[in-house]
Each structure stands twice: as C-alpha cells, then as structure tokens.
N, C-alpha and C positions, 0 to 999 in steps of 0.2 A: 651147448651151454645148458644147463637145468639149474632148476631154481635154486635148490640149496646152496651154488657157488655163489651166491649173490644175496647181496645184502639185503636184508625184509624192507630195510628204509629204500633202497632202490626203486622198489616195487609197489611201497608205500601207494594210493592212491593221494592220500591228503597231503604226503611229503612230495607227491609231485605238483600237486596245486600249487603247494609252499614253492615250491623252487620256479615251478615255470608260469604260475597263475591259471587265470580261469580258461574253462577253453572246450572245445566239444570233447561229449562221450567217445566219437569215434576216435580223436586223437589219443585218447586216452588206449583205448581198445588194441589202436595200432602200436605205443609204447610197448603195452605188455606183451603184445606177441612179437615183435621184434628185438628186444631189448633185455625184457623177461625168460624169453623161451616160452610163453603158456600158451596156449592151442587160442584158435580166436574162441571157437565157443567161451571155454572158462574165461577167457579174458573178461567178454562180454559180459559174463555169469558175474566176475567181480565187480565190475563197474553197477551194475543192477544190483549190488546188495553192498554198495559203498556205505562208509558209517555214518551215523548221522549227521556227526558236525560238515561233511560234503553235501551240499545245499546244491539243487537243482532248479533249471525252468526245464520243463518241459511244457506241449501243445503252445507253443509261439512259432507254428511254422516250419519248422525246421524240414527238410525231408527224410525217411527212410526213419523213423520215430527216433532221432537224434536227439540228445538231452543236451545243457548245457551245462557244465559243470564249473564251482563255485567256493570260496569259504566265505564264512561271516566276516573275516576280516577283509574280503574286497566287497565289500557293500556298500554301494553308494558313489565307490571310486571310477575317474577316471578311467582307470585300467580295465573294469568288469567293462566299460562301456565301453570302451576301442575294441576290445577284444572279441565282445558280444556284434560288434558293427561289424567285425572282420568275417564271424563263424558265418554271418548273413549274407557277406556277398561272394566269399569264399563255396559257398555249397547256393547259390542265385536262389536261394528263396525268395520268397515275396516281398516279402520286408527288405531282403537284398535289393531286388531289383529297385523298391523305389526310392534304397537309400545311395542305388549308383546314380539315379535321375537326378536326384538331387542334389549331388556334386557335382554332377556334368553340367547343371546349374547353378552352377557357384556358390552350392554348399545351401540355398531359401528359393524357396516357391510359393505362389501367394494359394491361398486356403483353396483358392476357387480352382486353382492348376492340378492342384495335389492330385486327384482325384485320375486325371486322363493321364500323368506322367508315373501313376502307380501301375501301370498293366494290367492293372485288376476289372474283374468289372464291376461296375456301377450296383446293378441285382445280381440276387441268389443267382450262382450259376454252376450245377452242380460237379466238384469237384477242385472249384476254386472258392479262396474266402474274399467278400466283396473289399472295393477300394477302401471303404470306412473302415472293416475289420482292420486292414495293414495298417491303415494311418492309427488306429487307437492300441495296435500291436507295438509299435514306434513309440508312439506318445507314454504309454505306460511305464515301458523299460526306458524311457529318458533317451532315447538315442535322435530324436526329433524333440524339439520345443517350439509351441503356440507363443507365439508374442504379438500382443492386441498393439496394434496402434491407432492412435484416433483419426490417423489421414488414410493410410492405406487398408485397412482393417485388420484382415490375420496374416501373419506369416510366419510359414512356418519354417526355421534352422535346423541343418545337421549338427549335431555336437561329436560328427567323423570329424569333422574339420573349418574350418575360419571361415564363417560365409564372406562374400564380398562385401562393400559397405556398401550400407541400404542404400544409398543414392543414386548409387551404380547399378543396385538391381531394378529400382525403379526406372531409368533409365531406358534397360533393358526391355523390360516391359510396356513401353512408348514406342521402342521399334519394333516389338516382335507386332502392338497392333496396328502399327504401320504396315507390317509386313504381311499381317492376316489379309486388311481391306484391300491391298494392293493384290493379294492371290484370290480373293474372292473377286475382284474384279475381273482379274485374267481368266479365270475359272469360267463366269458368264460369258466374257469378250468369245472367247473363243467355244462355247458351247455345251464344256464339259457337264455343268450343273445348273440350276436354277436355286434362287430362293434358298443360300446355303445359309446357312448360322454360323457365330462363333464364338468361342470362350468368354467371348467380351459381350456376348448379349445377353439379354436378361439370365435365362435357362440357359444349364450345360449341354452342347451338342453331344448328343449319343448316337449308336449306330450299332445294332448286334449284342444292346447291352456296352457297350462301352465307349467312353466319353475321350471326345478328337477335339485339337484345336478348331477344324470348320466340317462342316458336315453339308454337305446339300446335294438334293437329287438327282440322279446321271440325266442326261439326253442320250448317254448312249446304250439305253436296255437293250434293245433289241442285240448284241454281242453276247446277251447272258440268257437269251430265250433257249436256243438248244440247250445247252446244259445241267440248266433247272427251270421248276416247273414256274417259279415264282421270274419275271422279266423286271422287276425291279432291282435297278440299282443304285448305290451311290458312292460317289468321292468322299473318301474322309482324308483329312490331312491335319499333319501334326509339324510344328517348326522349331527349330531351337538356332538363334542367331546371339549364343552368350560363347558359344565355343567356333575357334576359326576354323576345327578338323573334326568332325565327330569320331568317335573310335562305336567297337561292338556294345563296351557296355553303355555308352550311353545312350546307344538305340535298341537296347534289352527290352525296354520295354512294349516298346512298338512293335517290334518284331513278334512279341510275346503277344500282345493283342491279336495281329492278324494271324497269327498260329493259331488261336483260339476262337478265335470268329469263324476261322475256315471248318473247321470240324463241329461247331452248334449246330445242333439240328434244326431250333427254329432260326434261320437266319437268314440275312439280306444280301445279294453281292454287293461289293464291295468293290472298287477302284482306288488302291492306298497310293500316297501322296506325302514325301517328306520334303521340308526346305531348307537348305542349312547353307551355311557360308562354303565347304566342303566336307566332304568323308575320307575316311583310310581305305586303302584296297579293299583291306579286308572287309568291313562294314559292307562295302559295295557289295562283294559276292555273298554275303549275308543277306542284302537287301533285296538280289537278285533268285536267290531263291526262292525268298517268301512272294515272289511278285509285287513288291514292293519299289515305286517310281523314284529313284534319288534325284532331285531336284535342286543342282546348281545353284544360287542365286542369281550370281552372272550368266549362266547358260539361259536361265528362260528372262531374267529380265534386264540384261546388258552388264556387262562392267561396271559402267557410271555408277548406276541402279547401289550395285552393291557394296561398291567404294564410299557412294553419298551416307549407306545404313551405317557402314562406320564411324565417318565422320560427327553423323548425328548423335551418336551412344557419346562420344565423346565429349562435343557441348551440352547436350541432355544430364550428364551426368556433372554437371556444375556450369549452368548457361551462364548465372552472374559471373563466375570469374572470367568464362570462355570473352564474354564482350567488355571484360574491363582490360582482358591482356589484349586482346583485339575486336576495336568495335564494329568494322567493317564485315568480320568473319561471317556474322548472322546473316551479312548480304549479300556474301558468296554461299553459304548454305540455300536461300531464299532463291538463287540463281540457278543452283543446281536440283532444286527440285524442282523447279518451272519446266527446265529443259526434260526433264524427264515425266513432268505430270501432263505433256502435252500426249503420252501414250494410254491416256484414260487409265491414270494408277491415282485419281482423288488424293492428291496431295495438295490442293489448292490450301484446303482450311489450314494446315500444316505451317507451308509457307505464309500464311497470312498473320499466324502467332508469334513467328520468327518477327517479321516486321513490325507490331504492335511492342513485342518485347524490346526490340530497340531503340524507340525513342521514349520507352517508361526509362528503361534502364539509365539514359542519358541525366534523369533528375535526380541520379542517385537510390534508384531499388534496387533490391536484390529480386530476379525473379526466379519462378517458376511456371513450367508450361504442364499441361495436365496433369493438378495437381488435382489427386483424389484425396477427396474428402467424406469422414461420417462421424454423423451427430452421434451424441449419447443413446436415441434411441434405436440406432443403426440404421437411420436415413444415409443414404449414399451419395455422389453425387462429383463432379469432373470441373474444377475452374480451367480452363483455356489456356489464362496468364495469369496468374498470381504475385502482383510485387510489393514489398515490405519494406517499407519505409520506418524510421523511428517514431514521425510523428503522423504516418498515415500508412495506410492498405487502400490497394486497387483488385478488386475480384473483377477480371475481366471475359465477357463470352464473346465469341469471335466469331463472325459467320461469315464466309468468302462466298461471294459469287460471280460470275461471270461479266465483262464488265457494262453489258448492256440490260443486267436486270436488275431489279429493286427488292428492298427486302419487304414485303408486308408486314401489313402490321399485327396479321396471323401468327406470325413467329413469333412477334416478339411478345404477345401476348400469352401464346400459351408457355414460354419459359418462365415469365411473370409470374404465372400461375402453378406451376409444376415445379421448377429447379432453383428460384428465386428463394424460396421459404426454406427450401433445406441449407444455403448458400449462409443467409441472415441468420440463424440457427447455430450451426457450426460455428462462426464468428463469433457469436457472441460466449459461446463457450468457450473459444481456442483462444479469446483476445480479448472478452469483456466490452468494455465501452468505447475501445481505439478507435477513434477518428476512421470511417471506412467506406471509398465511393466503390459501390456498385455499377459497372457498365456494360453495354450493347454496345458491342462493336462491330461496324459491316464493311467492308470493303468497296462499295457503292452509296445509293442514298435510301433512304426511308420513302416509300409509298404510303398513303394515306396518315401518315404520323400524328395527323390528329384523333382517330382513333386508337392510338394504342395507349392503354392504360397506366401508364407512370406513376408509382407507387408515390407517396407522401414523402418529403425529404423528414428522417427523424433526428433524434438529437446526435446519434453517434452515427447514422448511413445517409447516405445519400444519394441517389439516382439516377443516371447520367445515359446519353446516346448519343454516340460516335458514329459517323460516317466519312466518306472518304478526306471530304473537306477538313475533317479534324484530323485522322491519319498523315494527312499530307501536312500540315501545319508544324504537326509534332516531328516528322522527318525532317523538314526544315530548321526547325531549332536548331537540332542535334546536329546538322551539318551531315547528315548521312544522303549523301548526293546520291551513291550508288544504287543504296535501297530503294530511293525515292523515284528514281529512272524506273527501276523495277517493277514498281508498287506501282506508278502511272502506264506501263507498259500493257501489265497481264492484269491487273482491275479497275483500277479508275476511267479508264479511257473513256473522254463522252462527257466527265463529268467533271474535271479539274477547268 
C-alpha cells in the first residue's frame, strides 16, 4: 500500500483526533505506519510537526517522551479525561500507578494515604518525580479531585470512575485501623519489630524515603549483617481490606516501592509485609519475587478474625440502621470481638463503643463511632460515639479497661485539657447552640474523681462522667440482656 492510494483525510492527523478522539502520540505513530504505509521515522516526524490547532501535553510523566494528543474541542470534556486516565495506566506511569491504587480503593483516598499508595517517594529521589509531584500532576489535569470536608478533612476522588459512598469509605477506614493496631500488635507479640508507627499517627511512616502503612524496627538485624555493611533493619507493611482479591495492579505500587528501595544506594533493609483479605495467583508470584510477605488475614490471624473485619465494614458503614433493623447485632459483634481480643489484638476500646452505642441508640439517636472531626482552623480530633438526636447531641470518649482497674483522674484531665477544646469548637460551628452533653465514658469506676477537673456546665454543653454503674443502667433500659451479660462479664466484673 503507498500513500497516494489513500485518502489525505485518512491520514489526516487532526481527522483522526476528529473521528477517534484524544489519545497518545504513539498511537498515532502506530496508525500511520500500519495503516498509512509511512516508515515509523516519518510517521514520528509528522506527528512532531502536527498543526497547530492539534494541541498537546507533554512532561506529565508519560514514558519514552510520549505526548498526548488533543483538539480544542475536547477541552474540558469528559472524554480528554477518560482517555488521558487510560493513556496513564495503559503505559504504568506514575500517575498511572496511583490512579490504579486508587480504584483498587474504591475510586477516594484520604489526603494523608495518598502519599504511600502513590509508589512514589516521599523526597527528591533521583530518577523518579516525588508523591507530591504525581498527586499535583493528577490534580491539575482533573483526573483526581481534593474535596475538603469539615469532618474527615481531604479526600481525595478518581473522576476514572464512581467512588464509593463516603460512608462506606469511612467505614473502611475504621477497619483498615483496626487492622493496622492489631498487626502492630502481632508485629511486637511475636518479635519482629519494636516501637513501629502508623498512618494514623501523628507523622507519616517512611522507610528508604518512602511512606508504609506501619513501619517499625526489625529484632531481626543480625539476618542482614553479612550482606551489607549497614545491620539495620525494618518491617514496613502496607494493607488494603476494601477489595476481597487483590489483583497485580492494585499491588503496583508496592511492588514499585520495594523495586526501588532495593536498588537506593543510601538505603535500609527492609522486611516487606502486605495484609489483604486475599490475592490472585498471579499477584502471589509477583509478590514472591520481589520478596514480598503475602499475608492472609485468615492465615495469621484466624478465620473468626477476618470474618468479624467484614462484618464490622458492614455495621460501620450505617451503625444507626444496622441496630434499628437489629438491635442485638451490636451484641453479637461486641461477642466476637471479645472472643478474639482475648489473643492481645486491643480490641477491648472497640467493643466497649459498640456497647455504649447501644443503649444511646435505644433513646432514639442516630450514631456514629470514630467520627473524625476538624475545626475551621484545622484542629483535628476522634469522638468515640457520636449520637444526634433532634433536640440534643451526645459527643462521647470511651475508655475500656480491664475490669479490676480504675481510670485516673490523670486521663481524664489531660483529655480535659488537650481534646475537649477542639470537641467544643467543632460543635459549635457544625451545630451552633444545640443542646449538647459532653461525656467520659469508662467501663469501670473513677479513682480519685474528686480531683479531676469538670469543666462548668454552659448554656448550650454540658459535662457528664459515666462509669460502669451508668453503662449498666443504660443496658437495662433497653432490655439489651445479651450485651449486658457481656459488658458484666469482660469489664465490670468487681464492680456491678
């Protein structure tokens, strides 16, 4: 075939935009030399001296100096943006990679996540562009959107496709830090690390330059002493409990991480650690090359374990309806995590918000359990239980202990002082002057209660401390026998 038997519009570069939309230079390159008959050089050669009204991005990442190609009249549309989200995970560039992470989590990631599920690193690291780069690479071309909220703070949406509804991901979000404290537990119990951190602590865990859901120091250096000079090591581990099967791309980025840590010159070993409900084969032997740990949930921490995590996404993700279609449910969930917090997995506080939620909820609130809160001035901060009544609000903190100890009046003083003012704050912005009690909740009794400091009742808050004896009162209202078995069983004991 040569050119001449073929029509100019055929070949047209701008009549191909016209007919098939925007789309990369090489796709273009490849039409003309298969289609056209023109050698790749000239193809090349046209595409690079295309006419003006053919409108490019070029430097967003792409690899192999790929352009993207465009008319004025897709500007702005839907179409440049699917198509531009496709050209990104079709060739895994950067921005690919953390636009596959964040469908493999149902389409939003909260601000603070973005960062460790980009692959990228954290700093300058030469040869790659930092997580910030990708996320404001994203942001500019629209293919992510920042939406501020005043409870959760940022999050950020794929506009690839439908994220899930926020309730759902928040939700999510309550188990995956279920699921962190319960592997940083395991992590100690058994030796691997000391003194790890995690997403959810103040500072983002890093490691090699790049940010993990937990990060904390090996005990087992001495493995890594013959091989380099440096005998330090650590576990870094990353989880995703929003998909029931991980596939390859949604562990790209991980995978991309420890690719890249492994070959930094300045760098720390490394013991990687993933957790997921399960993986595809495939993923496995992916994971198994890079020396990467695929970690069951069921395998390291039973069936129950990971049956209970479902369950909970479930109620988490609409508690008020879950206890108005069934009110006992909260105290079969409250059962099953007893059964399993007796393996030192700190689920007591857990279970103790479930029970508190059940006999608000009996007066007619709608609750909420760690609901994140931030003021206007970006004070931050965690209610426990939150329930919303029409003529009133209960901001409730929840403190479980064991049932022969007491809570000081240490604690509750310094919450007083620290979480209290941000609590009072937020309210009166998200709700003005609604009627609104303030409470200490503890699963035992108060020690020294006459010192701890109780703030003033004012005209629109008011003050309150709960202990076992009021827990159990409340249970009895409501006719919630099971719970109340429960709740006497694993805390009160001693003191009812």
């Amino acid at each position: 075939m040569v050119l001449d038997s073929i029509s100019k519009a055929r070949c047209d570069i701008t009549s191909y935009l016209e007919n098939y939309g925007p789309t990369l230079s090489s796709t273009i390159v490849d039409y003309l030399h298969e289609k056209c008959g023109i050698n790749e050089a000239a193809a090349r050669q046209r595409v690079s001296r295309a006419p003006s009204n053919v409108l490019r991005l070029s430097n967003i990442g792409l690899p192999d100096r790929v352009a993207f190609l465009y008319l004025s009249e897709h500007e702005g549309t839907e179409l440049l943006r699917q198509r531009l989200a496709t050209a990104f995970i079709k060739k895994k560039a950067n921005a690919g990679v953390l636009l596959l992470s964040i469908i493999g989590r149902g389409g939003c990631a909260h601000a603070k996540h973005l960062p460790i599920i980009s692959g990228a690193p954290l700093t300058h690291l030469r040869g790659h562009p930092t997580a910030s780069t990708v996320i404001d690479t994203l942001l500019r071309l629209r293919l992510i959107e920042e939406t501020a909220h005043d409870e959760y703070g940022r999050i950020y949406s794929s506009n690839y496709q439908t994220p899930i509804p926020h309730n759902e991901y928040v939700a999510y979000c309550n188990i995956e830090k279920i699921m962190i404290e319960c592997t940083q537990s395991w992590l100690a119990r058994l030796n691997f690390c000391v003194n790890s951190s995690s997403r959810f602590s103040h500072a983002l865990p890093d490691c090699n330059g790049f940010g993990f859901d937990i990060v904390g120091k090996a005990k087992l250096r001495h493995f890594f002493s013959e091989r380099n000079q440096s005998s330090d090591a650590y576990v870094v581990c990353d989880v995703n409990l929003i998909k029931e099967k991980l596939s390859l791309d949604d562990m790209l980025y991980f995978t991309k991480k420890i690719e890249i840590a492994s070959y930094s010159r300045v760098k720390q070993n490394i013991i990687p650690f993933f957790f997921a409900y399960d993986f595809t084969l495939d993923t496995i032997r992916a994971l198994k090359k890079y020396g990467i740990i695929h970690a069951r949930i069921r395998h390291v921490f039973g069936e129950e374990f990971a049956e209970l995590l479902k369950h909970l996404h479930s109620i988490l993700s609409n508690i008020s309806k879950a206890l108005q279609d069934n009110p006992e449910q909260a105290g079969e969930i409250v059962s099953g995590i007893l059964r399993v917090e007796g393996r030192s997995y700190n689920l007591r506080s857990v279970a103790f918000q479930f029970i508190v939620s059940q006999f608000i909820h009996f007066y007619g609130f709608r609750i909420d359990i760690n609901k994140q809160i931030r003021t206007s001035s970006g004070q931050q901060a965690e209610i426990d239980v939150f329930a919303d009544r029409n003529d009133l609000l209960y901001c409730i903190e929840c403190k479980a202990f064991s049932p022969k100890n007491e809570c000081g009046h240490e604690h509750v003083n310094s919450w007083i002082k620290e979480k209290l003012p941000r609590v009072v704050a937020w309210k009166r912005e998200a709700y003005g002057n609604r009627k609104t009690k303030v409470v200490f909740c503890v699963s035992t009794t108060f020690r020294d209660r006459n010192l701890i400091a109780i703030p003033q009742t004012r005209d629109d808050i008011s003050f309150e401390l709960w202990d076992s004896a009021y827990v159990t009162k409340g249970l009895k209202d409501a006719k919630l026998e099971k719970t109340l078995t429960l709740f006497n069983e694993h805390f009160s004991k001693g003191y009812i």
